[in-house]
PDB file of N, CA, C and O in Angstrom:
ATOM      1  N   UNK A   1     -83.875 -50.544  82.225  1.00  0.00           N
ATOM      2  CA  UNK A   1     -83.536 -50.753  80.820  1.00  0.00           C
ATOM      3  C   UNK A   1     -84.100 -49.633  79.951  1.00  0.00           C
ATOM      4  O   UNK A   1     -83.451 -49.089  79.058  1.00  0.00           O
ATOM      5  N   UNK A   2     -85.626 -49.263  80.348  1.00  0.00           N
ATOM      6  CA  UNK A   2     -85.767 -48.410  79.370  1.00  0.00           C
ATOM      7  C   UNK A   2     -85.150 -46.930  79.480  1.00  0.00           C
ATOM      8  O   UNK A   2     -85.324 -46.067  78.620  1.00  0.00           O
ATOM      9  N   UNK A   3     -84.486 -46.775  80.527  1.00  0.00           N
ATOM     10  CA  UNK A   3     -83.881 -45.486  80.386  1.00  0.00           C
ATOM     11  C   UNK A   3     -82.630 -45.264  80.276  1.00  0.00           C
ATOM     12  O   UNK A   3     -82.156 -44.155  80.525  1.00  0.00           O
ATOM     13  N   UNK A   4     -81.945 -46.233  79.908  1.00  0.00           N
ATOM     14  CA  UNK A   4     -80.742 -46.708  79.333  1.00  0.00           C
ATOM     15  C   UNK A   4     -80.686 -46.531  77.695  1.00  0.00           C
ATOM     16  O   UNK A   4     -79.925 -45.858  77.000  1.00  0.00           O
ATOM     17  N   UNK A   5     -82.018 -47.579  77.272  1.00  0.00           N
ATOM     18  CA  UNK A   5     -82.264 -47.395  75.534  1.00  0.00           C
ATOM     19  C   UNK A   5     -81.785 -45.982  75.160  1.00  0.00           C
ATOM     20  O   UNK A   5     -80.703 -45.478  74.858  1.00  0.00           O
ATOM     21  N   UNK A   6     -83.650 -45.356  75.380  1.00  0.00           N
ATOM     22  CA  UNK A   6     -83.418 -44.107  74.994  1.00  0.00           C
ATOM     23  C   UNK A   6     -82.089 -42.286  74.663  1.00  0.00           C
ATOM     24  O   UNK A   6     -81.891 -41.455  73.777  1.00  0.00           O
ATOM     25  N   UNK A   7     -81.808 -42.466  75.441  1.00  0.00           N
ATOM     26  CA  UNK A   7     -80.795 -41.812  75.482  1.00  0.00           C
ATOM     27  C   UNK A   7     -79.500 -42.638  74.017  1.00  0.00           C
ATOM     28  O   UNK A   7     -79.016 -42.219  72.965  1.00  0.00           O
ATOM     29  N   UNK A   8     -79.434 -43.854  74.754  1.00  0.00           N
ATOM     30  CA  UNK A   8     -78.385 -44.614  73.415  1.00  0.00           C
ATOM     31  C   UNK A   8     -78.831 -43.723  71.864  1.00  0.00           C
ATOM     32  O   UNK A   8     -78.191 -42.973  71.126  1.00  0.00           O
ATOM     33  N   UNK A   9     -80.063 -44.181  71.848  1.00  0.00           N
ATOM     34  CA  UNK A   9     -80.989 -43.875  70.183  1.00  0.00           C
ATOM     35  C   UNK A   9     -80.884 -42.465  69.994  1.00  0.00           C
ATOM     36  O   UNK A   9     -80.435 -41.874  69.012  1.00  0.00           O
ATOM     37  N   UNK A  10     -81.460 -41.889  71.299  1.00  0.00           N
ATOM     38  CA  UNK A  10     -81.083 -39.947  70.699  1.00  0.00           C
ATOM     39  C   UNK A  10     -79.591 -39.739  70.181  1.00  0.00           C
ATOM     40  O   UNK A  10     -79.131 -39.231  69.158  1.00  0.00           O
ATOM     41  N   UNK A  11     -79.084 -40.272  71.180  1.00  0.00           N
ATOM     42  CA  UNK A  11     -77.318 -40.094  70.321  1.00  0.00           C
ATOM     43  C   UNK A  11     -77.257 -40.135  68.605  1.00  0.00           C
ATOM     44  O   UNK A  11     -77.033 -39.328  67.703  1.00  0.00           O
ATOM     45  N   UNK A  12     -77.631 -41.726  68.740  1.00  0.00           N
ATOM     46  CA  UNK A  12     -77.330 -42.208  67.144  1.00  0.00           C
ATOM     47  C   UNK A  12     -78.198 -41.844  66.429  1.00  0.00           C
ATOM     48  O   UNK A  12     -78.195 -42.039  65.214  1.00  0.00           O
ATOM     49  N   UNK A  13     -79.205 -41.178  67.139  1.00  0.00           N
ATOM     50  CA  UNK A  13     -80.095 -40.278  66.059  1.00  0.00           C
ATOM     51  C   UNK A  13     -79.299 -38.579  65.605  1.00  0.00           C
ATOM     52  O   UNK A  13     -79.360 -37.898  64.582  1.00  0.00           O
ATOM     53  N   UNK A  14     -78.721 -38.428  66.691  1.00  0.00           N
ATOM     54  CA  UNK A  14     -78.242 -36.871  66.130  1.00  0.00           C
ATOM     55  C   UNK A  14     -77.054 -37.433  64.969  1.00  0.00           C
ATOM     56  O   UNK A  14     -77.151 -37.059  63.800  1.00  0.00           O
ATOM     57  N   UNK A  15     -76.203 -38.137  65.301  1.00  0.00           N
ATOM     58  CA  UNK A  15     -74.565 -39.116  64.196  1.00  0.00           C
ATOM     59  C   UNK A  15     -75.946 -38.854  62.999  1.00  0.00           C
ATOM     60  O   UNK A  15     -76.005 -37.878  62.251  1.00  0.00           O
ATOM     61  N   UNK A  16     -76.627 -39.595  63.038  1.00  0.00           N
ATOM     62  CA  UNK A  16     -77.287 -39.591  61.326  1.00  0.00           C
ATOM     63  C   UNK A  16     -78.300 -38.754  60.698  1.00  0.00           C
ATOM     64  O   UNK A  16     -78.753 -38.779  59.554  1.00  0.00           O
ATOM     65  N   UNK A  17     -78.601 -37.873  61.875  1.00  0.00           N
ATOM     66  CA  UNK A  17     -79.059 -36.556  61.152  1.00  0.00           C
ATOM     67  C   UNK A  17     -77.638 -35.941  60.671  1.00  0.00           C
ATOM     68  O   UNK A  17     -77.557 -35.632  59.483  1.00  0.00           O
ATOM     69  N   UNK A  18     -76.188 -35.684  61.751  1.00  0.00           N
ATOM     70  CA  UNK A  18     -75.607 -35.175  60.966  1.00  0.00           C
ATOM     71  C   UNK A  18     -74.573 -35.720  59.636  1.00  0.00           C
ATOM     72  O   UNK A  18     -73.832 -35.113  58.863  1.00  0.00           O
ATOM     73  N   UNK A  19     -74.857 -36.855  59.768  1.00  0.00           N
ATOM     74  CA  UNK A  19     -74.127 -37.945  58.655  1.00  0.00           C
ATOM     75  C   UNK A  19     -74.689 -37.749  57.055  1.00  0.00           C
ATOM     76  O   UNK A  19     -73.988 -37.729  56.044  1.00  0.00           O
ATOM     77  N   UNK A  20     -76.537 -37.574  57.162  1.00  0.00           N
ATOM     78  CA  UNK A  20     -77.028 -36.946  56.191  1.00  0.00           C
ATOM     79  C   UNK A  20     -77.469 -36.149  56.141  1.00  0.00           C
ATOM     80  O   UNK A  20     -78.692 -36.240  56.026  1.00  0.00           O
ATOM     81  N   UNK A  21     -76.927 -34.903  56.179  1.00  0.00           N
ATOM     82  CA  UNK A  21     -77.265 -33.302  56.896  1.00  0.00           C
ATOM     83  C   UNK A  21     -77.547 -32.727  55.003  1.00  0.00           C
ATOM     84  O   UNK A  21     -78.433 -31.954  54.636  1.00  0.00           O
ATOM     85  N   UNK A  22     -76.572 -33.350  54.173  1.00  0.00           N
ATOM     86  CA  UNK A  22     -76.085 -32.315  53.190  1.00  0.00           C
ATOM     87  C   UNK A  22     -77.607 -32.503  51.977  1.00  0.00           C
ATOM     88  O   UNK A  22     -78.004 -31.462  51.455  1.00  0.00           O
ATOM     89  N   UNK A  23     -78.117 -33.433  51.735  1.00  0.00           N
ATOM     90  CA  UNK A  23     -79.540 -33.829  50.961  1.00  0.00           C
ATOM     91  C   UNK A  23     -80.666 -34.285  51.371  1.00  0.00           C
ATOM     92  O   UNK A  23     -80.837 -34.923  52.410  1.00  0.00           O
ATOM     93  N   UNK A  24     -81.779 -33.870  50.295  1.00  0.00           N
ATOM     94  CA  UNK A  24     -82.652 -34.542  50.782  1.00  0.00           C
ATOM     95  C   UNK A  24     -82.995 -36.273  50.957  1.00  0.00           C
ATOM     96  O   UNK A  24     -82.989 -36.935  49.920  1.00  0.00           O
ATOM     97  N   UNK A  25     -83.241 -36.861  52.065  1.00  0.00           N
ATOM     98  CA  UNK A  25     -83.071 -37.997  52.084  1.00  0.00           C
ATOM     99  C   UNK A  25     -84.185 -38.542  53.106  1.00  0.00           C
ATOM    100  O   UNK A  25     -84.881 -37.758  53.751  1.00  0.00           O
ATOM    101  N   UNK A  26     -84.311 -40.001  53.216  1.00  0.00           N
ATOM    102  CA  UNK A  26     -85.434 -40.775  54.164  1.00  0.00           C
ATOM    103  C   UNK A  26     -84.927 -40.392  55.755  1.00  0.00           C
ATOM    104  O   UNK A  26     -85.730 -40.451  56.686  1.00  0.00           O
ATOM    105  N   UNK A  27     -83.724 -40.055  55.921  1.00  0.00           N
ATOM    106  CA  UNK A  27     -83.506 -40.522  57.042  1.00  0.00           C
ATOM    107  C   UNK A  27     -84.551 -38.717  57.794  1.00  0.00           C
ATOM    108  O   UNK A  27     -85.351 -38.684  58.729  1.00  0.00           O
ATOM    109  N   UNK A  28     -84.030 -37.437  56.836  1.00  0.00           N
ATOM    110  CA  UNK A  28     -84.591 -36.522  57.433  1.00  0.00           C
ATOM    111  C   UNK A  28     -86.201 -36.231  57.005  1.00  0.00           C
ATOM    112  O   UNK A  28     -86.911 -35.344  57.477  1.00  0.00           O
ATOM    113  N   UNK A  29     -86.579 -37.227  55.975  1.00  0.00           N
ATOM    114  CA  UNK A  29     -88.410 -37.175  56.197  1.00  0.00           C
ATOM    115  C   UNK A  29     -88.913 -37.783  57.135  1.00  0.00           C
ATOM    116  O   UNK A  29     -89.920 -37.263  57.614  1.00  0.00           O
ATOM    117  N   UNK A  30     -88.244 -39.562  57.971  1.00  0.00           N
ATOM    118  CA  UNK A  30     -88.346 -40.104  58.964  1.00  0.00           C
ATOM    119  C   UNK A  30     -88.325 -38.971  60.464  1.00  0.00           C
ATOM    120  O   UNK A  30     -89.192 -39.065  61.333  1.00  0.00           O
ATOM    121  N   UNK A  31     -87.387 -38.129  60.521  1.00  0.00           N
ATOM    122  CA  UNK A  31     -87.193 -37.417  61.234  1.00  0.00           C
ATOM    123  C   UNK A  31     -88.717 -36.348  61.631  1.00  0.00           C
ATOM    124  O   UNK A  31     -89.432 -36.234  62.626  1.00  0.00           O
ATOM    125  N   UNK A  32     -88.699 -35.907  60.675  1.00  0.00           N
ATOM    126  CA  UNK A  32     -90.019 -34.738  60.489  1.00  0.00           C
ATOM    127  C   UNK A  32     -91.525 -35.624  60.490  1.00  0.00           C
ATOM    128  O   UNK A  32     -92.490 -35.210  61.133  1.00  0.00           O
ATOM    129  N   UNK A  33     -91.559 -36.570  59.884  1.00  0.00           N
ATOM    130  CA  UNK A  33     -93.056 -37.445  60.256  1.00  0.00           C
ATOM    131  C   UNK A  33     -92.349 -37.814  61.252  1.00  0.00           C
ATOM    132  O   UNK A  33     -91.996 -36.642  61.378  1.00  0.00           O
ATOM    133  N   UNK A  34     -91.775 -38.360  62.127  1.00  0.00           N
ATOM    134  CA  UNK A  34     -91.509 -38.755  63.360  1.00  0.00           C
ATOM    135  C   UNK A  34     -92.589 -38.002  64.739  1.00  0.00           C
ATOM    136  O   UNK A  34     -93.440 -38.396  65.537  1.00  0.00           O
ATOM    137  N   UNK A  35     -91.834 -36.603  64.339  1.00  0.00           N
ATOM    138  CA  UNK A  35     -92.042 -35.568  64.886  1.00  0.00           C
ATOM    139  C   UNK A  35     -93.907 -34.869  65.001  1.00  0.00           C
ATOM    140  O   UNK A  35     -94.505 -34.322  65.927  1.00  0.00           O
ATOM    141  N   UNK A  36     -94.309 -35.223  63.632  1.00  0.00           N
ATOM    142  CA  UNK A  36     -95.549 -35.079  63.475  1.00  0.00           C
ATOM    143  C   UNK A  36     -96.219 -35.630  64.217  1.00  0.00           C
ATOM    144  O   UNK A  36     -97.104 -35.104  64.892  1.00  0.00           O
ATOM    145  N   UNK A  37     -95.683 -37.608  64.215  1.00  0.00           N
ATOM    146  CA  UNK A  37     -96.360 -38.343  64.607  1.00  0.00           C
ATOM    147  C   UNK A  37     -96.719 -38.157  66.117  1.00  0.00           C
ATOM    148  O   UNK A  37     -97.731 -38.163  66.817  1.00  0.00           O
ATOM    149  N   UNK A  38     -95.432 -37.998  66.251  1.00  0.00           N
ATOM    150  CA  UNK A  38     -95.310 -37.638  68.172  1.00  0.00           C
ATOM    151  C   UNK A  38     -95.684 -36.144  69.054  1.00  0.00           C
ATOM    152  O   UNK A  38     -95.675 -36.000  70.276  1.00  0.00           O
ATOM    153  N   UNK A  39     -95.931 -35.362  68.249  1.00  0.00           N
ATOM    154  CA  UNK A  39     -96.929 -34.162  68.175  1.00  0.00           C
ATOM    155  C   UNK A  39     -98.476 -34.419  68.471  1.00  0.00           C
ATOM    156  O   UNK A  39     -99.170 -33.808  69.283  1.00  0.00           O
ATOM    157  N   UNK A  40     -98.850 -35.441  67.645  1.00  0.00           N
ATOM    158  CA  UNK A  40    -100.488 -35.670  67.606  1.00  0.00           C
ATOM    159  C   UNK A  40    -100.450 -36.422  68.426  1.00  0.00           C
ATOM    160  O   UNK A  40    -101.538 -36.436  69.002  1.00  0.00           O
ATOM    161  N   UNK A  41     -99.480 -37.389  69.008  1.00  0.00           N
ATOM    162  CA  UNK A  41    -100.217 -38.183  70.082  1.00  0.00           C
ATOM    163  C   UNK A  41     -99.488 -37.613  71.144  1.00  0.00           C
ATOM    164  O   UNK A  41     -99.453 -38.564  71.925  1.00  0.00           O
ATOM    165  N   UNK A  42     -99.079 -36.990  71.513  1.00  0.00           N
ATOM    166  CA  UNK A  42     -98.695 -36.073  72.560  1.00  0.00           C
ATOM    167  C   UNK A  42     -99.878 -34.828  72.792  1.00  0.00           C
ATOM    168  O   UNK A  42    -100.055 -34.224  73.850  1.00  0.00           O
ATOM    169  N   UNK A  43    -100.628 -34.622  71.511  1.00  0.00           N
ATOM    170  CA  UNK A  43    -101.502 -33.622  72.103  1.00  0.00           C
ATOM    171  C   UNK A  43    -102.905 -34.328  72.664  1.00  0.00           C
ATOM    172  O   UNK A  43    -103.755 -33.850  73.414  1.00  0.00           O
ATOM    173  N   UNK A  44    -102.824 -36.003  71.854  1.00  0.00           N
ATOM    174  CA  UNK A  44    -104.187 -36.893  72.068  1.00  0.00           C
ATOM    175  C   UNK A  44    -104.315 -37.171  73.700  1.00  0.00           C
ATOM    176  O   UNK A  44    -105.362 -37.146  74.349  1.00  0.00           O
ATOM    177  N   UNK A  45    -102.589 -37.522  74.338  1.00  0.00           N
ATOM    178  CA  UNK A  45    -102.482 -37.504  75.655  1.00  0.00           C
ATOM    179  C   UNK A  45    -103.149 -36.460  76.570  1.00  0.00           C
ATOM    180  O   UNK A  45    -103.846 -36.711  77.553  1.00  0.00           O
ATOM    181  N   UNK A  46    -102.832 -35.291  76.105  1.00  0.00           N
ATOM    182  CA  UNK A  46    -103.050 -33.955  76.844  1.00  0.00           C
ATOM    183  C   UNK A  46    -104.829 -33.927  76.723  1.00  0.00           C
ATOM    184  O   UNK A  46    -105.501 -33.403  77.613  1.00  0.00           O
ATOM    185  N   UNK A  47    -105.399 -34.508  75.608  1.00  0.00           N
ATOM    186  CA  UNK A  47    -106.774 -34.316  75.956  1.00  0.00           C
ATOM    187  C   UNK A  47    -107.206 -35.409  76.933  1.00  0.00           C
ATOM    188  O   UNK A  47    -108.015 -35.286  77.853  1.00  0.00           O
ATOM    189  N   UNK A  48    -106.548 -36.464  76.584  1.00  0.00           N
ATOM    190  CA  UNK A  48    -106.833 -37.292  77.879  1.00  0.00           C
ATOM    191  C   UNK A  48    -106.665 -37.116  79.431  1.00  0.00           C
ATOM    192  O   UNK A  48    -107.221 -37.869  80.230  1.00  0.00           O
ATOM    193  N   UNK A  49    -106.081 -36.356  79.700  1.00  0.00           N
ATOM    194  CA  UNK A  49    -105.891 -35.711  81.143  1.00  0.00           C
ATOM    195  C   UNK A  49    -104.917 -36.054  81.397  1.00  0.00           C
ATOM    196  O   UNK A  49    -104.829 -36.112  82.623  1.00  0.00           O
ATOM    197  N   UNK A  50    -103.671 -36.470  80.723  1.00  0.00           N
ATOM    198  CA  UNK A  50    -102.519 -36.936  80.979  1.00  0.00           C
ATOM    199  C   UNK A  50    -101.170 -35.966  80.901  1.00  0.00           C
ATOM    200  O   UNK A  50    -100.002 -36.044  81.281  1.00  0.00           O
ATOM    201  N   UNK A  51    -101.598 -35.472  80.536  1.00  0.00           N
ATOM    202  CA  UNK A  51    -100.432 -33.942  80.317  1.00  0.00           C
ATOM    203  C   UNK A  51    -100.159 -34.282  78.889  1.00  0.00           C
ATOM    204  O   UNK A  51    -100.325 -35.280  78.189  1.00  0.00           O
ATOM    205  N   UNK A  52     -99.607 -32.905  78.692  1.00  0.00           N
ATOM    206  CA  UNK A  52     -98.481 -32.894  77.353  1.00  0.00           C
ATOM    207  C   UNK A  52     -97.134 -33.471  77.778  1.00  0.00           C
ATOM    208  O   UNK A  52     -96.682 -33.008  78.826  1.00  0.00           O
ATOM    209  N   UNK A  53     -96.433 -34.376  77.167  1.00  0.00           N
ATOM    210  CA  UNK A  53     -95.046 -35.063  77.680  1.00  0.00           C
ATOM    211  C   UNK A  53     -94.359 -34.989  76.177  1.00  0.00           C
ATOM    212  O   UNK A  53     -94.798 -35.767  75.329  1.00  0.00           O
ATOM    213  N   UNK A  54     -93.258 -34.043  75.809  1.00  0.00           N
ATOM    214  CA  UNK A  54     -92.186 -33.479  75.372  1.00  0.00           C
ATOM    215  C   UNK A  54     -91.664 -35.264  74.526  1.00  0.00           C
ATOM    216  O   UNK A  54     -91.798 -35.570  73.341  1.00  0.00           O
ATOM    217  N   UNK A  55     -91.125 -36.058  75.578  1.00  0.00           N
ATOM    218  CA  UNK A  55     -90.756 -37.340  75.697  1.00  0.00           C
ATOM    219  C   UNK A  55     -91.431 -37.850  74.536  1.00  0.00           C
ATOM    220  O   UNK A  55     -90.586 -37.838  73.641  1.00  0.00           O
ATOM    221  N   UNK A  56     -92.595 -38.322  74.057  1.00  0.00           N
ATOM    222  CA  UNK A  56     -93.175 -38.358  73.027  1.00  0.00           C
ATOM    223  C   UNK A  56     -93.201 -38.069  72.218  1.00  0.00           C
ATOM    224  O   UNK A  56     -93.508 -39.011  71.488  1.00  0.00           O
ATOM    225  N   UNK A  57     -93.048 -37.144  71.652  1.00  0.00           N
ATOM    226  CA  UNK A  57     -92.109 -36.303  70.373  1.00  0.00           C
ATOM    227  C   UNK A  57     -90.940 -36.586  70.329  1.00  0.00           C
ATOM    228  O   UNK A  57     -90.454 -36.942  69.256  1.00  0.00           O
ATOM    229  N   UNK A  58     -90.124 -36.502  71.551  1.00  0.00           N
ATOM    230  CA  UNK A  58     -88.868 -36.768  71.016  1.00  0.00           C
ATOM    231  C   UNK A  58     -88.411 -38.686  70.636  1.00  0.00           C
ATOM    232  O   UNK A  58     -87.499 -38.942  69.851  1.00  0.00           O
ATOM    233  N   UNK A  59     -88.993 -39.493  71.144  1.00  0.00           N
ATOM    234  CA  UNK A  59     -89.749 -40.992  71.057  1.00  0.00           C
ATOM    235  C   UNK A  59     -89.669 -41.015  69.535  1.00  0.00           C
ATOM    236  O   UNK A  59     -88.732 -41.379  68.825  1.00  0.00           O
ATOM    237  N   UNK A  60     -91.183 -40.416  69.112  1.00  0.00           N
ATOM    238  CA  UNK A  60     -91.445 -40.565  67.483  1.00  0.00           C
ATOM    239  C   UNK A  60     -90.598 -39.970  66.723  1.00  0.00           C
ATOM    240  O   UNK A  60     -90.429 -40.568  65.660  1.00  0.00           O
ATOM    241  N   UNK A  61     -89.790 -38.702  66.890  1.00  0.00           N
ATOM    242  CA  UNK A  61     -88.239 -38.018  66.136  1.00  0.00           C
ATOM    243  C   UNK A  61     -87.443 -39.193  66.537  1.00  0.00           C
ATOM    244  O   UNK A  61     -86.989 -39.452  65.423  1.00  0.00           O
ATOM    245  N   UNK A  62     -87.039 -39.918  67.160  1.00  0.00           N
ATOM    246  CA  UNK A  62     -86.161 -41.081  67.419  1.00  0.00           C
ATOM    247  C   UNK A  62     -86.475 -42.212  66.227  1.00  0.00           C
ATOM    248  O   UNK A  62     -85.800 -42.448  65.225  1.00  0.00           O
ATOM    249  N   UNK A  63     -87.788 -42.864  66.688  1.00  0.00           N
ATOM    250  CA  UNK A  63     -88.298 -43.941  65.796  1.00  0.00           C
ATOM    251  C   UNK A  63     -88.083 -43.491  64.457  1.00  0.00           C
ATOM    252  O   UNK A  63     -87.554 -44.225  63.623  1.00  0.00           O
ATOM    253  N   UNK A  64     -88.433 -42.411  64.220  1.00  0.00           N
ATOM    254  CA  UNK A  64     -88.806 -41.997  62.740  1.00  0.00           C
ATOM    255  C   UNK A  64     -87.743 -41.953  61.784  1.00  0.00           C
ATOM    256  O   UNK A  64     -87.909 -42.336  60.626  1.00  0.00           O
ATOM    257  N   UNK A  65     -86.524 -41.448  62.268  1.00  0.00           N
ATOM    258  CA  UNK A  65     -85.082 -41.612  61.904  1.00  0.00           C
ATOM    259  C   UNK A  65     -84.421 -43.021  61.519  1.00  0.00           C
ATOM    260  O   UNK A  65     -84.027 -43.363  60.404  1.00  0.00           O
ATOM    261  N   UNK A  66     -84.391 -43.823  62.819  1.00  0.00           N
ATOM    262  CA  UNK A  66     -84.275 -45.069  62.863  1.00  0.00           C
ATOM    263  C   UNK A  66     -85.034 -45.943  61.572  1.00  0.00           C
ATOM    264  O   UNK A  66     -84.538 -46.989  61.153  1.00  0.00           O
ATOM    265  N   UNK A  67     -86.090 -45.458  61.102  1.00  0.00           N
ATOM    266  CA  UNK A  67     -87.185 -46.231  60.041  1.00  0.00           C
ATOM    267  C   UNK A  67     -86.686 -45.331  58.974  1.00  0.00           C
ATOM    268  O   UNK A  67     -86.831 -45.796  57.844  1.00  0.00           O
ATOM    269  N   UNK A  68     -86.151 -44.192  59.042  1.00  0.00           N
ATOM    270  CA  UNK A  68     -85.896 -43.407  57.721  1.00  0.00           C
ATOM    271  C   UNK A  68     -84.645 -44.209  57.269  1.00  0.00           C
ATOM    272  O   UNK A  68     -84.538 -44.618  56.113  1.00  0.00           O
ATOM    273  N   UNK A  69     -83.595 -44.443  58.334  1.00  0.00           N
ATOM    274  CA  UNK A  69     -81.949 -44.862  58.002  1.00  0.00           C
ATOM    275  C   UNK A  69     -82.584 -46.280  57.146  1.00  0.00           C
ATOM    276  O   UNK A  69     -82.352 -46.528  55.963  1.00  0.00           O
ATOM    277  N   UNK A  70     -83.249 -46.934  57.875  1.00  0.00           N
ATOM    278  CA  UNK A  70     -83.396 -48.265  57.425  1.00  0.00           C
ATOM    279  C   UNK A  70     -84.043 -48.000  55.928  1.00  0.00           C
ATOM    280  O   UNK A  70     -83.352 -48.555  55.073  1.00  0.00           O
ATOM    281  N   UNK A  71     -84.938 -47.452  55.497  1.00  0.00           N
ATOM    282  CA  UNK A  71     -85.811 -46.992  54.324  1.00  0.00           C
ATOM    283  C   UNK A  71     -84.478 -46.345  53.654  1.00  0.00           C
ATOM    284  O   UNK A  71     -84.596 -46.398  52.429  1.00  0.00           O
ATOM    285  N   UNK A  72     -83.020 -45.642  54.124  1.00  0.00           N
ATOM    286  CA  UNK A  72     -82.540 -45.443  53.164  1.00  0.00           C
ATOM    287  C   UNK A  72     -81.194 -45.998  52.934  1.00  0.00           C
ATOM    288  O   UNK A  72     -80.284 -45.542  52.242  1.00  0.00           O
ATOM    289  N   UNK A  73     -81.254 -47.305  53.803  1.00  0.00           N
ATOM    290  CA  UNK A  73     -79.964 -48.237  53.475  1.00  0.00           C
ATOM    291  C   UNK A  73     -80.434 -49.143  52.662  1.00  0.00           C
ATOM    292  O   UNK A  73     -79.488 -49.753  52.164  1.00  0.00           O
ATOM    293  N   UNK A  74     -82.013 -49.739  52.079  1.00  0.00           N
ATOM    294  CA  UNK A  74     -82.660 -50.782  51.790  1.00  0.00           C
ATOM    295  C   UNK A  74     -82.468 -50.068  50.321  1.00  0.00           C
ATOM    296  O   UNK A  74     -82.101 -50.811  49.411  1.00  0.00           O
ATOM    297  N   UNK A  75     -82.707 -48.581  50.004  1.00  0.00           N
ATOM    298  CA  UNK A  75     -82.518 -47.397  48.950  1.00  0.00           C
ATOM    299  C   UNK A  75     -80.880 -48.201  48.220  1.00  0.00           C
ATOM    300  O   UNK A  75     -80.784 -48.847  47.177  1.00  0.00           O
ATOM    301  N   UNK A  76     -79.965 -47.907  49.056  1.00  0.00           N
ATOM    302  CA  UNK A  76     -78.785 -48.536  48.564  1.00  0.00           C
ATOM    303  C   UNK A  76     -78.772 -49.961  48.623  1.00  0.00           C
ATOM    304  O   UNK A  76     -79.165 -50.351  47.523  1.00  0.00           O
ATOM    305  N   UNK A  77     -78.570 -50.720  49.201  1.00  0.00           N
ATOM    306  CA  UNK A  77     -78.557 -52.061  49.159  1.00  0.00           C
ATOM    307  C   UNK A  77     -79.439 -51.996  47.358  1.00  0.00           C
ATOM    308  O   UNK A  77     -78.826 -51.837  46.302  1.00  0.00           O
ATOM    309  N   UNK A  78     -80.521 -52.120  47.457  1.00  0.00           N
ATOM    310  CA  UNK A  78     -81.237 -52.006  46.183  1.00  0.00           C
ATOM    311  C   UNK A  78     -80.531 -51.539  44.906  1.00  0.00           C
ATOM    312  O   UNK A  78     -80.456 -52.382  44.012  1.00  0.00           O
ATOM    313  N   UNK A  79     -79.848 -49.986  44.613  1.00  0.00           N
ATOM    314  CA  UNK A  79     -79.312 -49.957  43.637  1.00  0.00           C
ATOM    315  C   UNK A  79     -78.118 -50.851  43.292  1.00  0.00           C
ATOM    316  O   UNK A  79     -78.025 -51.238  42.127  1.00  0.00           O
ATOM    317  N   UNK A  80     -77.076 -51.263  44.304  1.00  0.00           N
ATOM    318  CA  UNK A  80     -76.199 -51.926  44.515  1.00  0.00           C
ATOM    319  C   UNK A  80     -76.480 -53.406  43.773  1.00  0.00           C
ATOM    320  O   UNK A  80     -75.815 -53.901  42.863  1.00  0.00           O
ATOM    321  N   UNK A  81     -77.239 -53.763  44.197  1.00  0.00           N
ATOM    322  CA  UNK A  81     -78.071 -54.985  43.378  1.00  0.00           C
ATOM    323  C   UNK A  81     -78.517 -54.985  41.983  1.00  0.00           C
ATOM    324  O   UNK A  81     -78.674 -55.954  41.239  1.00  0.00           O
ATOM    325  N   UNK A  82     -78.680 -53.840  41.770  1.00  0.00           N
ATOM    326  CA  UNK A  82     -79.160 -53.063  40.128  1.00  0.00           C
ATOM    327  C   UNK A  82     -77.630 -52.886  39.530  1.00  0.00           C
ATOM    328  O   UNK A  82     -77.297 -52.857  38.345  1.00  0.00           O
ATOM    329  N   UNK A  83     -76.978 -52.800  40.453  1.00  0.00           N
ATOM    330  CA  UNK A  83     -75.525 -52.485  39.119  1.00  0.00           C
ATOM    331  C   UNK A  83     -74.897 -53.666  38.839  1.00  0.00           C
ATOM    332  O   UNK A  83     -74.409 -54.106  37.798  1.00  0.00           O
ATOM    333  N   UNK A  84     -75.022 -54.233  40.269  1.00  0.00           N
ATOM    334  CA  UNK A  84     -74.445 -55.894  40.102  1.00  0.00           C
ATOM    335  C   UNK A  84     -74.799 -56.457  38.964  1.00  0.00           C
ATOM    336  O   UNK A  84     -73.973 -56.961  38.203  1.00  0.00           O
ATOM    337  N   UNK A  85     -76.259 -56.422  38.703  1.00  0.00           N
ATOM    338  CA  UNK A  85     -76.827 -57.583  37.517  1.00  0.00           C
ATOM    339  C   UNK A  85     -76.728 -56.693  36.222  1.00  0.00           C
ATOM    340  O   UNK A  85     -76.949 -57.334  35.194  1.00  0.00           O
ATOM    341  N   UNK A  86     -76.462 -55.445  36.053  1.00  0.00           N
ATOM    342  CA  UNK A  86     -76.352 -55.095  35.106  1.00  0.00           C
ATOM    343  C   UNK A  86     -74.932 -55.433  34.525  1.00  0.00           C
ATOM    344  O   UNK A  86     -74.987 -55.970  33.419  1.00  0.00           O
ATOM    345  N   UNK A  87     -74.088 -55.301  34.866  1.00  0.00           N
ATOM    346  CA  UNK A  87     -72.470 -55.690  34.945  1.00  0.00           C
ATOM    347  C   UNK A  87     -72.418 -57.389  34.217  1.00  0.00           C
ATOM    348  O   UNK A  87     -71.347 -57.987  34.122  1.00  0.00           O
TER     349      UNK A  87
END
């Protein structure tokens, strides 16, 4: 199963990097702290005697996207709700 997931999520992670390619938005700060995130604990591994594993970075660039889309559909849903009651 888990090597089934992964691959699925990288896909639908590249569709919505390039879906919101054109501004700045959550989905590509999710992307970049993703990346951070999975940087530092990819290097915390390597001091542990575990190697550096690539996989981990690309993990947290996955997650991070996934939490950005959501942080920027909750963005819309929200204004959507703001025009409703203004109306």
């Amino acid at each position: 199963m888990n090597n089934f997931l992964w691959p699925i999520l990288g896909v639908l992670t590249i569709i919505l990097l390039i879906i919101f390619w054109r501004k700045k938005n959550a989905v590509w700060g999710g992307f970049t702290l993703g990346i951070i995130i999975g940087l530092i604990i990819a290097i915390l591994y390597l001091f542990k005697g575990k190697g550096f594993d690539l996989f981990i970075i690309g993990k947290g660039a996955i997650l991070g996207t996934m939490i950005g889309f959501v942080a920027e559909l909750l963005g819309k849903i929200s204004d959507s709700i703001k025009k409703s009651k203004i109306k």
